[in-house]
Structures are given as C-alpha cells and as structure tokens.
C-alpha positions in Angstrom: 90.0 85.4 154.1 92.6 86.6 152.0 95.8 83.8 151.1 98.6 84.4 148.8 101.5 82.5 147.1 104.1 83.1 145.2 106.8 82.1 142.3 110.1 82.5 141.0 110.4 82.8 136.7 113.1 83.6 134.7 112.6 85.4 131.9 115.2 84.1 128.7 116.2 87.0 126.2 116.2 85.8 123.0 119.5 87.7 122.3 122.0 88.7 124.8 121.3 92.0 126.3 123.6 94.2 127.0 123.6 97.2 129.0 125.6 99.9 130.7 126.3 97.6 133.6 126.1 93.9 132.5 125.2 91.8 129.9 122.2 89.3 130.5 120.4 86.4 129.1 118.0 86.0 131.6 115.8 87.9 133.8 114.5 87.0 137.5 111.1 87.8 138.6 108.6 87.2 141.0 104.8 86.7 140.3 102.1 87.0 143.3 98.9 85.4 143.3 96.1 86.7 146.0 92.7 84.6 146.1 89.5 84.2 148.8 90.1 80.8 150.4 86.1 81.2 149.7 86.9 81.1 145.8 90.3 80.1 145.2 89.5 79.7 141.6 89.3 83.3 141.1 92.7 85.6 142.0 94.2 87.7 141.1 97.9 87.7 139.4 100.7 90.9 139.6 104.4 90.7 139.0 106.9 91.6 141.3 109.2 92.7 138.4 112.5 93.1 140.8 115.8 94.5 139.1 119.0 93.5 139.8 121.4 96.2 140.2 119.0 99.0 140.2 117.2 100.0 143.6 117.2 99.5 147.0 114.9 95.8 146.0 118.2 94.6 145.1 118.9 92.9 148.4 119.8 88.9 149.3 116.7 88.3 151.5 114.2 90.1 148.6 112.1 86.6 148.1 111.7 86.5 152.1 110.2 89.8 152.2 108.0 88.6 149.5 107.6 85.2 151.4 106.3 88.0 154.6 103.8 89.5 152.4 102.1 86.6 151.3 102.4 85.1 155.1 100.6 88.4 156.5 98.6 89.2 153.4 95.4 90.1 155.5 97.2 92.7 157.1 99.5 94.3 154.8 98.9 97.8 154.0 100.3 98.3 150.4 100.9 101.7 151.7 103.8 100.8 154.0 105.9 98.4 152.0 108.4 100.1 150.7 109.8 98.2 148.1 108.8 99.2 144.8 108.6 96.2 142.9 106.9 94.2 145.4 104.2 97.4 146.4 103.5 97.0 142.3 103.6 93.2 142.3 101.2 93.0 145.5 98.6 96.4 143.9 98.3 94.7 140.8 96.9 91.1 141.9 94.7 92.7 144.5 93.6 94.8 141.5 93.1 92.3 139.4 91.3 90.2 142.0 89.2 93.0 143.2 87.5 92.5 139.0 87.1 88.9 139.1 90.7 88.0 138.4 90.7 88.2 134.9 93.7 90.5 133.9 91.9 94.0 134.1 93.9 96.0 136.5 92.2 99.4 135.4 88.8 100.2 134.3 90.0 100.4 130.9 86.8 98.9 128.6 88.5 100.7 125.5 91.7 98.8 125.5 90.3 95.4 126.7 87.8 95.3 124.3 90.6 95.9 121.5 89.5 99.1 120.7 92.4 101.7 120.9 96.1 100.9 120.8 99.0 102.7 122.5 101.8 103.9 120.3 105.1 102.8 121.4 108.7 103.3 120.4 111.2 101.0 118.4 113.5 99.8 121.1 116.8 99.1 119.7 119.2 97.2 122.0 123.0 97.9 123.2 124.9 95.4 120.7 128.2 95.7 118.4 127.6 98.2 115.1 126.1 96.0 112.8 123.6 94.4 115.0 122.4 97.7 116.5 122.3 98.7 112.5 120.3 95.5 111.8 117.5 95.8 114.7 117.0 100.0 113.5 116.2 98.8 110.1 114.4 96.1 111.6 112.4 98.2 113.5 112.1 100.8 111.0 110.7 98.4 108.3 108.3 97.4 111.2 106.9 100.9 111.0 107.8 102.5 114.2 108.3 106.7 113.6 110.0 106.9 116.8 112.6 104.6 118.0 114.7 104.4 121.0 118.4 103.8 121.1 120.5 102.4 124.4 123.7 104.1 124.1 127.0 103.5 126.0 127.9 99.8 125.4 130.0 100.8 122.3 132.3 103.5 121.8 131.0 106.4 121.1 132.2 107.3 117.8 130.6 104.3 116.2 127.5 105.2 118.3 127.6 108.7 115.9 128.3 106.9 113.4 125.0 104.3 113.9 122.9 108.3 114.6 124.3 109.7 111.3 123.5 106.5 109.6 119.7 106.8 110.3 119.3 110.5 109.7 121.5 109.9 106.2 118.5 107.6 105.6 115.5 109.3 107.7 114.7 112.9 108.1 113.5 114.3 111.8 109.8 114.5 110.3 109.8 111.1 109.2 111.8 109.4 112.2 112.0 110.6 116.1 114.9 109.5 117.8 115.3 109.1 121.4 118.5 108.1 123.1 118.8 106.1 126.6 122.9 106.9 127.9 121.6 104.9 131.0 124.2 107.2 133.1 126.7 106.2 131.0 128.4 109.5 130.1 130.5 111.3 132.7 129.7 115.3 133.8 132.7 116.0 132.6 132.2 115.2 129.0 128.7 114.6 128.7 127.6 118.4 127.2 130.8 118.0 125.0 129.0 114.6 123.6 125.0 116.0 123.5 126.7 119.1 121.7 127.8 116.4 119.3 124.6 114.3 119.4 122.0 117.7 118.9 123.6 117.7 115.2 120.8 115.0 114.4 117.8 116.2 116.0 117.7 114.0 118.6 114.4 114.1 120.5 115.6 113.6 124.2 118.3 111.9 125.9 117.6 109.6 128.8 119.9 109.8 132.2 123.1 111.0 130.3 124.8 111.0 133.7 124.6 108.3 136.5 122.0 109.6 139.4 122.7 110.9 142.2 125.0 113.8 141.0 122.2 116.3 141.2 124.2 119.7 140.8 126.0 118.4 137.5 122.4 117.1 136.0 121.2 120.4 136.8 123.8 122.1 134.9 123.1 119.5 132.0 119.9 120.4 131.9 120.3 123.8 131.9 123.0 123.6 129.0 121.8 120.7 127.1 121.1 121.0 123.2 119.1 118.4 123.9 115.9 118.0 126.4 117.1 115.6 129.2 114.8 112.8 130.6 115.2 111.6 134.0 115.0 107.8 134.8 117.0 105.8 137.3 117.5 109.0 138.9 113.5 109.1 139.9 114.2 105.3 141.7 113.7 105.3 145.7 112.1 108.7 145.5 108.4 107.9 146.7 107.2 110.5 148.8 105.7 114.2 147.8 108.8 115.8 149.4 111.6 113.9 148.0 110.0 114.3 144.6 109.7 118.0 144.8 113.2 118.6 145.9 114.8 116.3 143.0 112.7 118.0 140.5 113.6 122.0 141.8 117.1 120.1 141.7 117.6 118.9 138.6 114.3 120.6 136.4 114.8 118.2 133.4 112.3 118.5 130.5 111.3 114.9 130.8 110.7 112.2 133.6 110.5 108.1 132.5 108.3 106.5 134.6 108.4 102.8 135.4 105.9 101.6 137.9 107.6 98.7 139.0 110.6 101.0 139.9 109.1 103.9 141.0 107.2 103.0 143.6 104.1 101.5 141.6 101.3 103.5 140.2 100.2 105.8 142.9 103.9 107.2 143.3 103.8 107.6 139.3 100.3 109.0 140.0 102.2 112.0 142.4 105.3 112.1 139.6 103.3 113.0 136.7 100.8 115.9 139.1 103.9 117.5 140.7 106.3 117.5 136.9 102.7 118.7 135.5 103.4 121.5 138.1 106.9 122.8 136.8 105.7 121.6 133.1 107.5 119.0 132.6 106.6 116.5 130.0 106.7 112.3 131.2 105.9 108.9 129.4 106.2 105.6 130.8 108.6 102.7 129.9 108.8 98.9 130.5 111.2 97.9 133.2 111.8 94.5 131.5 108.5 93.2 132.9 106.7 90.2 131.4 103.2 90.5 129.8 101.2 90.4 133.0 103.4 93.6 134.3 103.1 94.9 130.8 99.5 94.8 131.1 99.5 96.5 134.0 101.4 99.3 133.1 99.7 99.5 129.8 96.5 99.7 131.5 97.7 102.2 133.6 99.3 104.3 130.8 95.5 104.1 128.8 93.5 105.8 131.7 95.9 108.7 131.8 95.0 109.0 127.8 98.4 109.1 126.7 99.2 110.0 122.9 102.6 109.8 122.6 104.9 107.3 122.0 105.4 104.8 125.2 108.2 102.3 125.7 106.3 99.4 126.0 107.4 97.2 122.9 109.5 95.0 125.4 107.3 91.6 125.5 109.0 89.8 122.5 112.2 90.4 124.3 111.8 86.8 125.9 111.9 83.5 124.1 109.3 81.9 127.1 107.0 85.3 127.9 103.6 84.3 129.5 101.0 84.0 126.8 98.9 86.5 126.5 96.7 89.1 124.2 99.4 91.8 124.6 100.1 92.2 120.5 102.2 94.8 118.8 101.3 96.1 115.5 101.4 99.1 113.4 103.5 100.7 115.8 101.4 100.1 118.4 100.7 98.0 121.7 97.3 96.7 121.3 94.7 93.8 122.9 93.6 90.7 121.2 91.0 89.1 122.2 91.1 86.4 119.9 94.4 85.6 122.5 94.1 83.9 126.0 96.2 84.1 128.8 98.1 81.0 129.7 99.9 81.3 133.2 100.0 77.2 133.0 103.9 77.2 133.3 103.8 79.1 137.2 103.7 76.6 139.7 102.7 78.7 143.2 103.3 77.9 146.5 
C-alpha cells in the first residue's frame, strides 16, 4: 500500500527578484514524498512547485488539497486533479518511485550517466540599469550565446538603452537575445515598442501583452517584427480543445512550456504535438522550481532531444537549493555524478 507526506520549503533568492508584478526574496513550495509502507526506505520525491499570483493553484486552501492527495493517495488518478503544480508534484514522485526512488524521472541513461548536457540560456533578472548591466556581462563572460532578458520593471528607455548596450558590444552571430515582457506592455503600444526593439535583432519576445486578450495577441503576432512566444497565456489550458482554439487564436511563432504550470508533462506532451501541427516552434523554461523540479523537467526536456537553448539555468537562484548533481557549465545544464542528492533539510509529515 501506497502512503504519502508532505512539506512546506521556502526557497531564499540570493538577490531580490523582481518582476512585472512583485518583488520577492523568497519562494514557497511544496515537496511530495510517495513510498510502499512495504519499503519505506525507497520513494519517491516531486515538487509541487506552486506560484503565487499565476494560475488557478493560487488559492488559500492549496496545502489542503495537497494534504487530500496524500490522505487518498491509493486512489488518486493523476488524471483528474486539476491543479497543475500539484498533478506535476504528484507524476514526478510516483515516477521517481516507480525506478527505485533515486531521482530518475525519465528513462534518460545519457543524461544521468553525465553524458550529454542541455544548452540553456543566460537569464538576466529585472533589476535597476547597472545591475541588469552587471549580470549580462556576467553571464556573457560565463559563456552563454543566448541570453534571456525580463523586461518591464524599468522604464523602457533605459531597457533600449541596456539592448543597444549588448549589441554595441555583441553582434547577432555571436549573441542571441531573447526578451521576457511578462505581459508587461499594453496592446496599445506594444507593436510601437517591438518596432523599436526589432532594431537589435532580437530573437523572440515572450508574452508582450498580459493573457487573456486573445484578439490583440493575434494582431501582435501577425504584425510583430519580432516572433512572439506565448507563456502565461498557455496556463489553465489543459485539454486538446482548449489548446487548439488558443493556438488558431493567437498563432504565435513560439510556445514556453513550464511543466509545473501547464498542467505537467503529459499536457506539455499535447502542447508541443498540436504547435508541431501549425509549426510552431516551443522550448521549455523553469518556473522557479528547485533542483528536484529542475531535474524533472530537465529529464523531460532530454527525451524530447532538444538542441536549442532551454531556460533552465535557474538553480543558483536560491542561497538554500536542495543539493544535488544538477551543474551548469559551458553554457550548459549537465549531471554530476561525482554530486549526491541531500534532501536532509525536508522534514515530512
């Protein structure tokens, strides 16, 4: 017989990040741990990576519907819970517990075994001028060829000047730039600003408007000098009907996928088949997790043999992460198995 337990954790940014929304310098999650009261000393571990102030998970009584799951574990179908950070908290421990608990989610022998790496962007935080100046170079002497840029916490004429800054410094064939607006701009102004933006060959340009406003992002993406990428708006829209009818909507030229946000992998499994259908492009990006939801997703990303650049560079975001052999180097999100897991500070109950 199945039991399962829980725990809060909260994730410290080592600098305060800012976003479109609200600043934070710590981040709440969930971890769930599923074992065989047979062998309880081999389970299985998944985070349920909730986000405040994104989503319908976003609700007061969220830890008693996790409290429910573990309670009725031996009868849960992951199929009908509908939230989407706990459906990928609760996939990923049974997962992991199905292989002998010992962090493989997916049958991913090249990446455990240290093997291959994933490229990954340079993710380059909201912050004033010169610290958002400071982490590009930063991340830019690190090696990365493609970085990623949060816009929208500044105003937007020193945002230009931060973009005219790097391509003063580093050409389009020696430096990709993608943007993340994170609905920041308004319809009524946002072609007026990508028009301004395209002048430095900007890549892509995620969520330049907030979701929702379907009929504006569709002109946006139809006018854009710049490919749009769609990524809050994709949030809550699980099922092969919904998705099909935002994508005829809108028809952007990228989608962001986030497992913990959109519905866990087999959702992200239907996002990628039915874009693949109107050819449109996707990669998948870290929703803050910690490493053991990084892991998951970068196990996840591995078996669909991706070769572009992911966002999954997040885990030194946190001054207390959970130990682990997640390492980035050379641009890239490897495994080191000269690294243990240590989930030591959890206490489950």
């Amino acid at each position: 017989m199945l039991k399962a337990q829980y725990c809060r954790y909260d994730l410290h940014f080592n600098f305060v990040a800012i976003t479109s929304r609200q600043s934070m310098t710590v981040k709440e999650t969930y971890f769930i741990k599923v074992f065989d009261t047979d062998s309880p000393d081999v389970y299985g571990v998944g985070e349920c990576a909730v986000f405040r102030g994104l989503g319908a998970d976003d609700t007061p009584d969220y830890e008693d519907r996790l409290k429910n799951i573990c309670r009725n574990i031996n009868s849960i179908d992951i199929d009908d819970v509908k939230e989407s950070s706990l459906r990928f908290g609760l996939e990923t421990a049974i997962r992991d517990l199905a292989t002998g608990g010992q962090f493989r989610i997916f049958d991913s022998d090249v990446w455990l075994s240290g093997e291959t790496a994933i490229p990954i962007n340079g993710l380059v935080w909201m912050g004033d001028f010169d610290t958002m100046k400071s982490r590009l170079d930063q991340k830019v002497g690190d090696g990365f060829k493609c970085i990623k840029i949060k816009i929208g916490g500044i105003d937007f004429e020193r945002e230009l000047d931060l973009i005219r800054y790097i391509r003063d410094c580093y050409s389009a064939s020696n430096l990709q730039i993608r943007l993340d607006a994170n609905g920041s701009m308004s319809p009524s102004d946002a072609l007026h600003r990508l028009e301004r933006l395209a002048r430095y060959d900007i890549h892509s340009i995620e969520q330049p408007i907030r979701q929702g406003q379907w009929k504006q992002m569709r002109e946006i993406t139809r006018c854009s000098p710049i490919p749009i990428a769609l990524d809050e708006e994709l949030i809550g829209t699980m099922n092969y009907d919904q998705r099909c009818y935002l994508l005829d909507a809108t028809m952007p030229q990228y989608i962001i996928l986030k497992p913990s946000l959109h519905g866990s992998f087999s959702t992200c499994d239907g996002w990628i088949k039915d874009a693949a259908d109107r050819e449109i492009k996707w990669w998948a990006t870290s929703a803050l997790e910690s490493n053991i939801g990084l892991n998951a997703i970068a196990q996840w990303a591995v078996s669909k043999n991706v070769n572009v650049p992911q966002g999954l560079g997040t885990g030194g975001l946190y001054t207390n992460n959970i130990p682990s052999p997640l390492v980035v180097r050379d641009a890239a999100l490897a495994y080191d198995n000269s690294r243990e897991w240590n989930i030591g500070q959890l206490t489950f109950t």
